[in-house]
Backbone as CSV, one residue per row, in Angstrom:
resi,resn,N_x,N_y,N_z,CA_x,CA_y,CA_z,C_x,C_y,C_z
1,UNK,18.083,25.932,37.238,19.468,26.340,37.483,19.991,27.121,36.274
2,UNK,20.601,28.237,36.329,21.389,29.090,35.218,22.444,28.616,34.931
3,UNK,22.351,28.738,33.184,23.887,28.147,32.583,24.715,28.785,33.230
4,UNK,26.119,28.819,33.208,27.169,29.089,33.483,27.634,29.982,32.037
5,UNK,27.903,31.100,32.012,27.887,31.782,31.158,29.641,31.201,30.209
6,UNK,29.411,31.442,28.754,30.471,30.914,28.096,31.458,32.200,27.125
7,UNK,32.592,32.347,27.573,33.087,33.508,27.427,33.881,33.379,25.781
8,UNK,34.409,32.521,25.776,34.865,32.073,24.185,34.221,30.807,24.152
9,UNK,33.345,30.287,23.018,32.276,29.280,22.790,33.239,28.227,22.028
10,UNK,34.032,29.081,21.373,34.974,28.116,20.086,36.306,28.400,20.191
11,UNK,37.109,27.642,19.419,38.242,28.161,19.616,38.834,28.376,18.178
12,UNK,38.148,29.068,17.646,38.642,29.462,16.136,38.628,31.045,16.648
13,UNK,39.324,31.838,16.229,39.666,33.356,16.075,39.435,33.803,14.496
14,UNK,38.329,34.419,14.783,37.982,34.825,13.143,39.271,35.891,13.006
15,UNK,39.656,35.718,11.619,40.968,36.861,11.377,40.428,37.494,9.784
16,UNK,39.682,36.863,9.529,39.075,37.221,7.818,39.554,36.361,7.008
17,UNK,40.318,35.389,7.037,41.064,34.543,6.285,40.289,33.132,6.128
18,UNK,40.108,33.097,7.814,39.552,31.639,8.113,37.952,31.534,8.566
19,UNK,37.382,32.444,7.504,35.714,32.632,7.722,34.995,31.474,8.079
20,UNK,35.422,30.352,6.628,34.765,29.533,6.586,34.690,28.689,8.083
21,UNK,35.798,28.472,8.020,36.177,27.720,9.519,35.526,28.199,10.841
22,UNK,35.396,29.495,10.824,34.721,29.948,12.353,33.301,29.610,11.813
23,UNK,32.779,29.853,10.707,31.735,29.719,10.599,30.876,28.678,10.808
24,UNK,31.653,27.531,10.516,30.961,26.015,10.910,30.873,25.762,11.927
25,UNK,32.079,26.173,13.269,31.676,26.033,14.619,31.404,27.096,15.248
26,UNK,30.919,28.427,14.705,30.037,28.963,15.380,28.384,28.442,15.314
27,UNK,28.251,28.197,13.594,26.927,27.028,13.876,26.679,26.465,14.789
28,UNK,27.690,25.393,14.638,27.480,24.341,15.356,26.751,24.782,16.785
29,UNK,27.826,25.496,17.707,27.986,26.074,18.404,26.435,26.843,18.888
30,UNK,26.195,27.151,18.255,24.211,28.271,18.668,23.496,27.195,18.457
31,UNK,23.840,26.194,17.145,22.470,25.110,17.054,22.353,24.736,18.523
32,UNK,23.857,24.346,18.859,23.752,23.142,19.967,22.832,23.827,21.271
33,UNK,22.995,25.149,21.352,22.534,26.369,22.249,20.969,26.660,21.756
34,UNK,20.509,25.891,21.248,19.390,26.573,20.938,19.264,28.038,20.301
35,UNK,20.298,28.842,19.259,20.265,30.043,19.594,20.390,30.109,17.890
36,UNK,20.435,29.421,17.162,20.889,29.373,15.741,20.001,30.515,14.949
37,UNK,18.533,30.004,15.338,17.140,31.024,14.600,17.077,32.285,15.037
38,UNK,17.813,32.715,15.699,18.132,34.184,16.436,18.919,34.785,15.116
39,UNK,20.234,33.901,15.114,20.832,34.524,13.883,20.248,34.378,12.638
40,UNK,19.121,33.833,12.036,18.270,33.396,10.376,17.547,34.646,10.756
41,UNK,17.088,35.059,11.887,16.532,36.203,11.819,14.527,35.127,12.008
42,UNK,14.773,33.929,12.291,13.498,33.346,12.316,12.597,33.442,14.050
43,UNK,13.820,34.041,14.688,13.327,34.422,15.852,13.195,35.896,15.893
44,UNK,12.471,36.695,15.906,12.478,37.986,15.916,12.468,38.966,16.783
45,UNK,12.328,39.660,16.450,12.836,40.774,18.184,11.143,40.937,18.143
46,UNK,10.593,40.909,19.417,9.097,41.212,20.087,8.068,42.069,19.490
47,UNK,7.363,41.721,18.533,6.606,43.473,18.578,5.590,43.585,19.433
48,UNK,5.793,45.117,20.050,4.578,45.960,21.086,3.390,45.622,20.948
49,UNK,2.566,44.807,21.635,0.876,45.099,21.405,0.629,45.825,21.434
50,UNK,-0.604,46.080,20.440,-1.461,47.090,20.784,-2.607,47.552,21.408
51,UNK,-2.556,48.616,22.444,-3.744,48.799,23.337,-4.839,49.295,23.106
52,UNK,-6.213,48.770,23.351,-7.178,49.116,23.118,-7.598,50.216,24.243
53,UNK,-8.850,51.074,22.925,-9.150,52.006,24.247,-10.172,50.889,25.174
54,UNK,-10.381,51.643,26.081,-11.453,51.225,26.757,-12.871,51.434,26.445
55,UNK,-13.723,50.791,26.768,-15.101,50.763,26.305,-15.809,50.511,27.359
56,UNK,-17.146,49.786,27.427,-17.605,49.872,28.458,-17.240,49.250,29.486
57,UNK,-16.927,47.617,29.200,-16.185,46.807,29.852,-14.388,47.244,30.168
58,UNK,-14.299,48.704,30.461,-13.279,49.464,30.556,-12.118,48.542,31.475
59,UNK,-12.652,48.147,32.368,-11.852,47.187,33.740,-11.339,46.105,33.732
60,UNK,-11.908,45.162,32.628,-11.457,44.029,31.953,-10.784,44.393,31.024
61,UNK,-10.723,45.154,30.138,-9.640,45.452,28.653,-8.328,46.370,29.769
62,UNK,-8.594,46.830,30.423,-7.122,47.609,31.122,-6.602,46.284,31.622
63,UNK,-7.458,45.330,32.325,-6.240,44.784,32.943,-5.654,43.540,32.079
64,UNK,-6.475,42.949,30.299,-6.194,42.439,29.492,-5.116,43.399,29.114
65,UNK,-5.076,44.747,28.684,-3.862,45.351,28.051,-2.279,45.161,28.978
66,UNK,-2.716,45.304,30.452,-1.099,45.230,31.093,-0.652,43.799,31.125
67,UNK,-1.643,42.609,31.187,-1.065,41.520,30.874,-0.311,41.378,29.663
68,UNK,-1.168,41.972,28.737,-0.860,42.091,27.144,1.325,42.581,27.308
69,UNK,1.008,43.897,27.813,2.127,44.334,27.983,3.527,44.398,28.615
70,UNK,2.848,43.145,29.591,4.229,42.979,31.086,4.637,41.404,30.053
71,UNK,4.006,40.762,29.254,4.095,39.138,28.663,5.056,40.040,27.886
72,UNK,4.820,41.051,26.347,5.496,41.479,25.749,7.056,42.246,26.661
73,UNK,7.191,42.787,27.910,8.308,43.415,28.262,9.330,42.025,28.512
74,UNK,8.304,40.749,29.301,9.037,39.787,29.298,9.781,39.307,28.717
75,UNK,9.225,39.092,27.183,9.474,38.562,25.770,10.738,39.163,25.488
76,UNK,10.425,40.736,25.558,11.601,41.612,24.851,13.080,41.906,25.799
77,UNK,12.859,41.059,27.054,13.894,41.619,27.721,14.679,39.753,27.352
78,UNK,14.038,38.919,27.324,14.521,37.997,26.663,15.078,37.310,25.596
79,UNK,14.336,38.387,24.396,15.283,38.257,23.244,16.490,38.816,22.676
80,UNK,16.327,40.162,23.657,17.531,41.180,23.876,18.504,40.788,24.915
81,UNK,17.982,39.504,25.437,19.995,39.307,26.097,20.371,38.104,25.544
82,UNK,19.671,37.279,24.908,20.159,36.233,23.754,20.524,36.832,23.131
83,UNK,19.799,37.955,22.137,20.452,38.626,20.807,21.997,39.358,21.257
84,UNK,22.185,39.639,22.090,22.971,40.365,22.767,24.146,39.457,22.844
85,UNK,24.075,38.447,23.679,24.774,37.293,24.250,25.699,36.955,22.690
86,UNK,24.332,36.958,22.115,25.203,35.638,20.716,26.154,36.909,19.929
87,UNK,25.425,38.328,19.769,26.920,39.066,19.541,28.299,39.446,20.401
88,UNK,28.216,38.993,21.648,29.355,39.338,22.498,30.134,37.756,22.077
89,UNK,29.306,36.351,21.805,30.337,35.702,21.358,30.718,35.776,19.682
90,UNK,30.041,36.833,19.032,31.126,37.140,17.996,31.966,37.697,18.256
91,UNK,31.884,38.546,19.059,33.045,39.663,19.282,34.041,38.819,19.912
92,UNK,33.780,38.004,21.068,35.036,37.684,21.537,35.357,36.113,20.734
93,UNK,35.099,36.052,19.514,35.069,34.574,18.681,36.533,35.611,17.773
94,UNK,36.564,37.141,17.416,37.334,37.849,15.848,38.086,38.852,16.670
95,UNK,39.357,39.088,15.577,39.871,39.673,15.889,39.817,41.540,16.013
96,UNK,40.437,42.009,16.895,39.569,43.360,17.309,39.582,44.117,15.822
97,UNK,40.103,44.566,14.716,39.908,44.924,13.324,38.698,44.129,12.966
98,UNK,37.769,43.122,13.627,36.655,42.910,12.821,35.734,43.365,13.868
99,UNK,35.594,42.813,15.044,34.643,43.412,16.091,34.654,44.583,15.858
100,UNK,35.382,45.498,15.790,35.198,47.327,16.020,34.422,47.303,14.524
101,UNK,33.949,46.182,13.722,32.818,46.987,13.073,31.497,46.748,13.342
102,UNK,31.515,46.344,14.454,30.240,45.586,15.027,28.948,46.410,15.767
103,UNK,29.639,48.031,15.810,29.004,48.689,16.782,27.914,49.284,16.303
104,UNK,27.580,49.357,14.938,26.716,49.751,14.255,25.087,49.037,14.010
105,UNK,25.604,47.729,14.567,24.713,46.825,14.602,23.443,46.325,15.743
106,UNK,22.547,46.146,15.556,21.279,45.729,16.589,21.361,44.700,16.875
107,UNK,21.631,43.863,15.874,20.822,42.713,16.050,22.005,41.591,15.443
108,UNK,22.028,40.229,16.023,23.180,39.311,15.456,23.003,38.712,14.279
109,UNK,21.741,38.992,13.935,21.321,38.483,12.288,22.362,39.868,11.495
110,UNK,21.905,40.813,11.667,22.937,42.009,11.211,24.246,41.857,11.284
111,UNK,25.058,41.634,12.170,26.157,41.138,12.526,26.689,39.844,11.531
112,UNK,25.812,39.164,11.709,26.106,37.649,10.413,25.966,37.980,9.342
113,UNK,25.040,38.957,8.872,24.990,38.821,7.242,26.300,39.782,6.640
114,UNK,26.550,40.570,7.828,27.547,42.103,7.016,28.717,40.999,7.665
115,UNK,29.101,39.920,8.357,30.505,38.994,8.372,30.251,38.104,6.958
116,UNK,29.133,37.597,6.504,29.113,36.779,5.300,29.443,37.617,4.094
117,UNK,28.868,38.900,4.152,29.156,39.779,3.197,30.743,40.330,2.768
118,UNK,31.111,40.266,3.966,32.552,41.014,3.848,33.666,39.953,3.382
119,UNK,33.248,38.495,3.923,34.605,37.517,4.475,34.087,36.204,3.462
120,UNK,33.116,36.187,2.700,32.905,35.205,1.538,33.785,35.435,0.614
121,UNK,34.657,35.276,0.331,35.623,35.707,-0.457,35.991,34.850,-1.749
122,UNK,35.554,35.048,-2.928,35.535,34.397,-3.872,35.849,34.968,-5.065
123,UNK,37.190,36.222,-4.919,38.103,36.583,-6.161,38.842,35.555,-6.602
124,UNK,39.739,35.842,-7.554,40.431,34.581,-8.024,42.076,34.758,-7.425
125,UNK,42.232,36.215,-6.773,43.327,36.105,-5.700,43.389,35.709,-4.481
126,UNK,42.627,35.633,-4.178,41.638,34.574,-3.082,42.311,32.887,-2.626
127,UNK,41.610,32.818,-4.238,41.275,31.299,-4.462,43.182,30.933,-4.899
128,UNK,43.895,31.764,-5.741,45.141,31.325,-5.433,46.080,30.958,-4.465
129,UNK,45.888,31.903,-3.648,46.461,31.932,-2.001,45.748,30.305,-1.908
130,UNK,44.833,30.007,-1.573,44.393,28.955,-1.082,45.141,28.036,-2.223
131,UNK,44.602,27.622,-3.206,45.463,26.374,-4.296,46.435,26.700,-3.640
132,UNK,47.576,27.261,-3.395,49.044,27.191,-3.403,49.213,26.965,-1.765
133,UNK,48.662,27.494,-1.302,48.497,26.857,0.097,48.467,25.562,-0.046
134,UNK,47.369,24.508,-0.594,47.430,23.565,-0.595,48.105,22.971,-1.139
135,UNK,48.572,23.194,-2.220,49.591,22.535,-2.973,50.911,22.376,-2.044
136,UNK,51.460,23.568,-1.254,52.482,23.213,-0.468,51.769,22.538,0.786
137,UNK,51.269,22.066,0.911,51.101,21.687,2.383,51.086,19.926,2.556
138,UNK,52.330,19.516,3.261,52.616,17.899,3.466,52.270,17.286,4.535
139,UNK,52.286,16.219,4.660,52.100,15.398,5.815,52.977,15.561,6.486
140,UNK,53.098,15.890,7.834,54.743,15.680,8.425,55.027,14.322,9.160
141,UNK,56.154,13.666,9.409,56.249,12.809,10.008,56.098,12.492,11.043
142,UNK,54.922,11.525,11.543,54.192,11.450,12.680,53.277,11.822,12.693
143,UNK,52.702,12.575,12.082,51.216,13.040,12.164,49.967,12.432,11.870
144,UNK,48.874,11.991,12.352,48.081,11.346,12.037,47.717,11.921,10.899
145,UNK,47.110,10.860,9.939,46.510,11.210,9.231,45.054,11.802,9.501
146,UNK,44.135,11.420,9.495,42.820,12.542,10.696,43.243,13.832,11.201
147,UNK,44.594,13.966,11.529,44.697,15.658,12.295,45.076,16.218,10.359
148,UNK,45.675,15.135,9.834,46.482,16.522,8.696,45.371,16.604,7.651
149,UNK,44.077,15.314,7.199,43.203,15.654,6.636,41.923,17.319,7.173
150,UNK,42.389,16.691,8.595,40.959,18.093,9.367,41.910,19.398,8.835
151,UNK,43.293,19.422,8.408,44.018,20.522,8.106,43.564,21.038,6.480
152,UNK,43.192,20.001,5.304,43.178,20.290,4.297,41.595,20.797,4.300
153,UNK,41.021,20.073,5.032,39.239,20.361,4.585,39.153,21.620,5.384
154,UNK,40.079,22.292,6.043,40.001,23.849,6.293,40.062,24.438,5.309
155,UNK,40.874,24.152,4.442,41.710,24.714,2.580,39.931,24.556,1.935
156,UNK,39.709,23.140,1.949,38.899,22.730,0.948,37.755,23.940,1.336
157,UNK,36.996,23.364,2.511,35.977,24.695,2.704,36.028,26.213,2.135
158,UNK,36.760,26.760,2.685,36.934,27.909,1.468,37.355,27.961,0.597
159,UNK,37.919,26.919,-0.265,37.696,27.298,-1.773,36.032,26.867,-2.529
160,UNK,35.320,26.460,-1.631,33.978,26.424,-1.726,33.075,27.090,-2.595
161,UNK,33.609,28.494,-1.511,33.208,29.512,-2.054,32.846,30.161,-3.506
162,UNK,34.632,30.161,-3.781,35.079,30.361,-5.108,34.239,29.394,-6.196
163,UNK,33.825,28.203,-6.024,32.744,27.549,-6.515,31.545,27.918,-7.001
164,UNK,30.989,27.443,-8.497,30.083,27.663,-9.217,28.676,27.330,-8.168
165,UNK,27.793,27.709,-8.211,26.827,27.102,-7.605,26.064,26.202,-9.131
166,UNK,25.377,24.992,-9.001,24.862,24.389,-9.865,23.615,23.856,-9.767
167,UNK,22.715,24.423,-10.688,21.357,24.497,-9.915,20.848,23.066,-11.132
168,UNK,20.702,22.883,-11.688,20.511,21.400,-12.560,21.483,20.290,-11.527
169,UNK,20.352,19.153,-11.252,20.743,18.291,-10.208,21.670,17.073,-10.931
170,UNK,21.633,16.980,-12.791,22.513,16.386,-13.393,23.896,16.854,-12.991
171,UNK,24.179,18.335,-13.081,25.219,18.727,-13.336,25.720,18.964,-11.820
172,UNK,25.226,19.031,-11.167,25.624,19.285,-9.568,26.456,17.752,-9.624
173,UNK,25.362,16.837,-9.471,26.181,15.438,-8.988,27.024,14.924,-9.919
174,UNK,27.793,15.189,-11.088,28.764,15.002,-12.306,29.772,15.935,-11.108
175,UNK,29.477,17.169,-10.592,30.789,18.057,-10.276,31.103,17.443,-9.393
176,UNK,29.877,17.239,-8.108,30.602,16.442,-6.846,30.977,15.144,-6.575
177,UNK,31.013,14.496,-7.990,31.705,13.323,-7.960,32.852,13.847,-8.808
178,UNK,33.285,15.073,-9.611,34.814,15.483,-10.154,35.595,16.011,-8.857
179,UNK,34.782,16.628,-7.999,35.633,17.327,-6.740,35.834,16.346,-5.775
180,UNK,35.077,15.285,-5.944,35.229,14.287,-4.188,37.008,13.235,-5.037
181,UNK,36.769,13.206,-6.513,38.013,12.726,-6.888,39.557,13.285,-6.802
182,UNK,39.303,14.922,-6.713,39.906,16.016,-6.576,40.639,15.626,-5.740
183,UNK,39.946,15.894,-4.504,39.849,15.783,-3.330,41.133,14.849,-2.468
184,UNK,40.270,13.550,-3.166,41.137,12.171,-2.707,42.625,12.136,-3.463
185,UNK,42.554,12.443,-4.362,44.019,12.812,-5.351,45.105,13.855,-4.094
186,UNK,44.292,15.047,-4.093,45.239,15.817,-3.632,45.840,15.500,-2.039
187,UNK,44.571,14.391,-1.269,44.968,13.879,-0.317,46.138,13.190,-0.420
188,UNK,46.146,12.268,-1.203,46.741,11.174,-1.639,48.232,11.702,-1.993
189,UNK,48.415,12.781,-2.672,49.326,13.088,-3.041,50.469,13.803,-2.001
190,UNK,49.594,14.505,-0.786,50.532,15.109,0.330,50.903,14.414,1.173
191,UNK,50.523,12.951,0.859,50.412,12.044,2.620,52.404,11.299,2.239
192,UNK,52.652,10.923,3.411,54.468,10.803,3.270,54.502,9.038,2.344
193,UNK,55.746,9.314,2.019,56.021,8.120,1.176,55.645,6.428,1.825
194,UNK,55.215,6.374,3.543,55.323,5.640,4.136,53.300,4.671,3.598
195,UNK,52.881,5.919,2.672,51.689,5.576,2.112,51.600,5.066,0.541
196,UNK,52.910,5.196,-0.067,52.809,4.684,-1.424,51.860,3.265,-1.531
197,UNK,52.376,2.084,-1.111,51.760,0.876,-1.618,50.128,1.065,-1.152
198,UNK,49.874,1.823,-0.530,48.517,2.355,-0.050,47.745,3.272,-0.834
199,UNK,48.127,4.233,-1.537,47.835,4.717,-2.541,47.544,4.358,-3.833
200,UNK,48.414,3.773,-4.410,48.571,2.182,-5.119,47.307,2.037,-5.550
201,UNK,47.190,1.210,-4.499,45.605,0.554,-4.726,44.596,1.210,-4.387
202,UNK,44.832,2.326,-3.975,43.564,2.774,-4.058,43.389,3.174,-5.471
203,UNK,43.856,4.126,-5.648,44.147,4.650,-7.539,43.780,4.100,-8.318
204,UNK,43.981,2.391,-7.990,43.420,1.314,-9.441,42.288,0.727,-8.753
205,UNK,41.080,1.188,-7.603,39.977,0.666,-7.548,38.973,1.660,-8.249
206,UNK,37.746,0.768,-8.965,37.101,1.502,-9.400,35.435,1.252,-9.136
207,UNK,34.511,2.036,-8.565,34.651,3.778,-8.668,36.148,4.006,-7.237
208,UNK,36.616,5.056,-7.211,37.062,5.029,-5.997,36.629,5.516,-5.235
209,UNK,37.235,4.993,-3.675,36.460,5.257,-2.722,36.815,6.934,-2.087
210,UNK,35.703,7.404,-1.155,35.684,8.043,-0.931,36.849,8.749,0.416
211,UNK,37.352,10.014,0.666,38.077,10.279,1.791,37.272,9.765,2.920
């Protein structure tokens, strides 16, 4: 039976702002589809066999070559409407100022690397917009906590970016135990006053726990 074709996969609207964010559930999104290695580029587009001349056994190698060649048309008409498919749900995932640069492109590995290229954004005007974003941004009253945390780890994810990469495994796990403290602080600090005696104690357990 044929899928039922899926016209918007996600419901994030890439705008250039919120890369990070489309980016995790467009993952998600192809892993779950089987379609992820299309975009690593680990699935590749078909190459042509090549035909031998004929020799004496002329009658057996012709009709080895069109098998050779109808398996390969198969192949290629199959990787070209996946490859295809997974760029029509970029296009209809961003907004039309990013799709209209899409036309230049073959292939959705192409498509992904020139969106990572453009929308990784890791100036330090960037990364301000975001701090100050977060810095203003409160709990409102009534709001679960779970909906207003999934709001900050949108913030957190892209300032990611802006992040050192740390290739010594001392110094990696020293940072991501300074940022997971970060983290819980700045949580801690936006959630409404109805969390003080809750905060409290968390603050004076030690190590503390995690978001």
């Amino acid at each position: 039976m044929e899928k039922l074709y899926v016209f918007q996969p996600i419901p994030v609207i890439l705008n250039g702002s919120n890369y990070a964010h489309w980016v995790e559930a467009m993952r998600g999104f192809l892993k779950g589809r089987k379609l992820w290695r299309y975009v690593t580029g680990d699935i590749a587009c078909p190459v042509k066999p090549t035909v031998t001349d004929k020799s004496k056994d002329g009658a057996s190698k012709s009709k080895e070559d069109a098998e050779k060649e109808k398996d390969y048309a198969e192949k290629l008409e199959d990787w070209d409407s996946k490859n295809h498919q997974i760029i029509t749900w970029f296009r209809n995932t961003s907004t039309p100022g990013i799709h209209l640069q899409f036309g230049r492109f073959e292939t959705a590995k192409e498509v992904w690397d020139h969106l990572a290229k453009r929308y990784t954004i890791s100036d330090l005007s960037h990364q301000y917009q975001l701090l100050k974003e977060l810095h203003s941004l409160k709990q409102e009253r009534g709001q679960a906590v779970f909906d207003f945390l999934a709001k900050m780890e949108i913030i957190w994810d892209q300032l990611t970016s802006c992040e050192p990469i740390l290739k010594d495994p001392t110094d990696a796990k020293a940072y991501d135990d300074y940022q997971n403290r970060t983290r819980l602080i700045q949580f801690l600090m936006a959630l409404t006053d109805d969390y003080e005696p809750v905060m409290a104690s968390l603050l004076h357990q030690n190590p503390l726990p995690s978001l």
